[in-house]
C-alpha positions in Angstrom: 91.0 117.9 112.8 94.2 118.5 110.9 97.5 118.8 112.8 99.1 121.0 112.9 102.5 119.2 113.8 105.2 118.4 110.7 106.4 115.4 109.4 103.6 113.7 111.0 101.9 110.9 108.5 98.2 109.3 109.2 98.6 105.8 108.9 96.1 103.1 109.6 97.0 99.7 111.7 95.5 96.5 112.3 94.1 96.9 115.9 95.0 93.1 116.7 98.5 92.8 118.2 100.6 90.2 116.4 103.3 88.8 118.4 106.6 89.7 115.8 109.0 86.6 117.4 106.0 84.4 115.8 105.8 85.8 112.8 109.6 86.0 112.2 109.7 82.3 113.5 107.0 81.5 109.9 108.9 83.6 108.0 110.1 81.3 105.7 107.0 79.9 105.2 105.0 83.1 104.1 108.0 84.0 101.4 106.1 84.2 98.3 102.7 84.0 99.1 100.7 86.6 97.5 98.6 89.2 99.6 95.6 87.5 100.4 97.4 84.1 101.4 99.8 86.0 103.7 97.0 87.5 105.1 95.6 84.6 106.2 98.3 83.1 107.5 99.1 86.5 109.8 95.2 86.8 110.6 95.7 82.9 111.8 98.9 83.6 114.0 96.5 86.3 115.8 94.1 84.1 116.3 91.9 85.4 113.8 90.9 82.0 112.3 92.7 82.2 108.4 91.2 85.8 108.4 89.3 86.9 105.2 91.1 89.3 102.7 88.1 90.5 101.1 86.4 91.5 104.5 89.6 93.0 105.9 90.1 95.3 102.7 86.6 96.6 103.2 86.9 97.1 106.6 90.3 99.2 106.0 88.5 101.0 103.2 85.9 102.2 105.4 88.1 103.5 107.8 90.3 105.1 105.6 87.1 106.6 103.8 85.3 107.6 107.5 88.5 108.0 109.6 86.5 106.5 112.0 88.1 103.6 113.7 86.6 100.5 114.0 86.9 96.5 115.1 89.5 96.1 112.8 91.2 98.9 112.0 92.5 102.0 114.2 93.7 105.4 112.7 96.5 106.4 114.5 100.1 109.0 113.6 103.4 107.5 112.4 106.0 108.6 114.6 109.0 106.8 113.3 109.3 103.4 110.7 108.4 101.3 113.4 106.0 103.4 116.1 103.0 105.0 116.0 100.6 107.0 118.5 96.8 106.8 119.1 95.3 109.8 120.7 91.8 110.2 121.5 90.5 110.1 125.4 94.2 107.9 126.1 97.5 108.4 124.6 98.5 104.7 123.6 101.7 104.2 121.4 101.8 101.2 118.8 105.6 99.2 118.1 105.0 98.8 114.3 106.2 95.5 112.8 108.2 97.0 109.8 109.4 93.6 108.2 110.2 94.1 104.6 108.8 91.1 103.6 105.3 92.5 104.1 106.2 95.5 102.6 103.9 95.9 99.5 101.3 93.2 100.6 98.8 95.9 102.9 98.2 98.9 102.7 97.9 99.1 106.9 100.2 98.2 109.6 100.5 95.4 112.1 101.7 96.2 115.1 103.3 94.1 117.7 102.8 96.0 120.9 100.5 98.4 122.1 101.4 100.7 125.4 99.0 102.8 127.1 100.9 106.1 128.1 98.2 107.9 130.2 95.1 110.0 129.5 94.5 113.2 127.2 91.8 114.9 128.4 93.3 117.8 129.1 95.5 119.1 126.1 94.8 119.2 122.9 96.7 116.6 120.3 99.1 119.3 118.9 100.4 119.8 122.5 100.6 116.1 122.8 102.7 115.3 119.9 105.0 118.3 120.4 105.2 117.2 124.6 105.8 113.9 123.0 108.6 114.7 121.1 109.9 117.3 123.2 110.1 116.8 127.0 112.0 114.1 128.7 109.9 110.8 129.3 109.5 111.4 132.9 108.7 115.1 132.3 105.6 113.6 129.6 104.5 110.8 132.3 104.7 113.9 135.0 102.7 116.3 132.5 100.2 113.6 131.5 99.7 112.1 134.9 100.7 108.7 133.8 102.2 108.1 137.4 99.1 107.1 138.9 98.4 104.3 136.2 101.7 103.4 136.3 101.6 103.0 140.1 98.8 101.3 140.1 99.3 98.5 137.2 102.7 98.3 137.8 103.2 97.5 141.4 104.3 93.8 142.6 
């Protein structure tokens, strides 16, 4: 499906959150390093042993070949630098960790927080991303029903 919506770029992020306060903390240690040993040591802070550079190339390459997500790699629409949004049955937005110091090593994106919004079922992804943009952000939660998942994960 192509969208229809401007200024919107396809990008492709790592679907493992990576907790950004850890990897700014190791900053100075991955200064330097060339791709696939910064990969490693990123794929180790998310618990992904010391990750394999080769295996995570291919898997990227597949999805960016298939646009087909899979267990390491998500497709999802670059809203801003450091946010994206994943539509499919749910509406999740991603908090892209934009560091320039991994700028040039990937060609994905690792995010550092992921956020259900609500469900999608009934709208198309064009109306999505223009209600995204365009209503308030209780007008979108009213719209999109989000309320009821809200209420229910939310509550003490």
């Amino acid at each position: 499906m192509i969208l229809k919506v401007k200024n919107i770029e396809k990008v492709i992020l790592r679907s493992t959150v990576l907790d950004e306060f850890i990897l700014l903390s190791e900053m100075d240690n991955l200064i330097g390093l060339d791709s696939e040993k910064l990969s490693a040591k990123i794929e180790s802070m998310i618990g992904n042993g010391e990750g394999n550079f080769s295996l995570l190339e291919q898997k990227y390459n597949e999805v960016l070949q298939s646009q087909n997500d899979n267990e390491y790699f998500i497709t999802g629409l670059k809203l801003r630098d450091d946010m994206a949004i994943k539509i499919n049955e749910h509406i999740y937005v991603y908090r892209i960790i934009n560091h320039e110091k991994l700028q040039g090593h990937f060609s994905w994106y690792y995010v550092e927080q992921k956020l259900y919004i609500a469900d999608s079922w009934w709208e198309t992804d064009e109306d999505i991303l223009r209600d995204f943009h365009s209503l308030s952000f209780v007008d979108f939660f009213i719209k999109y029903k989000a309320f009821g998942w809200f209420k229910k994960y939310n509550q003490k």
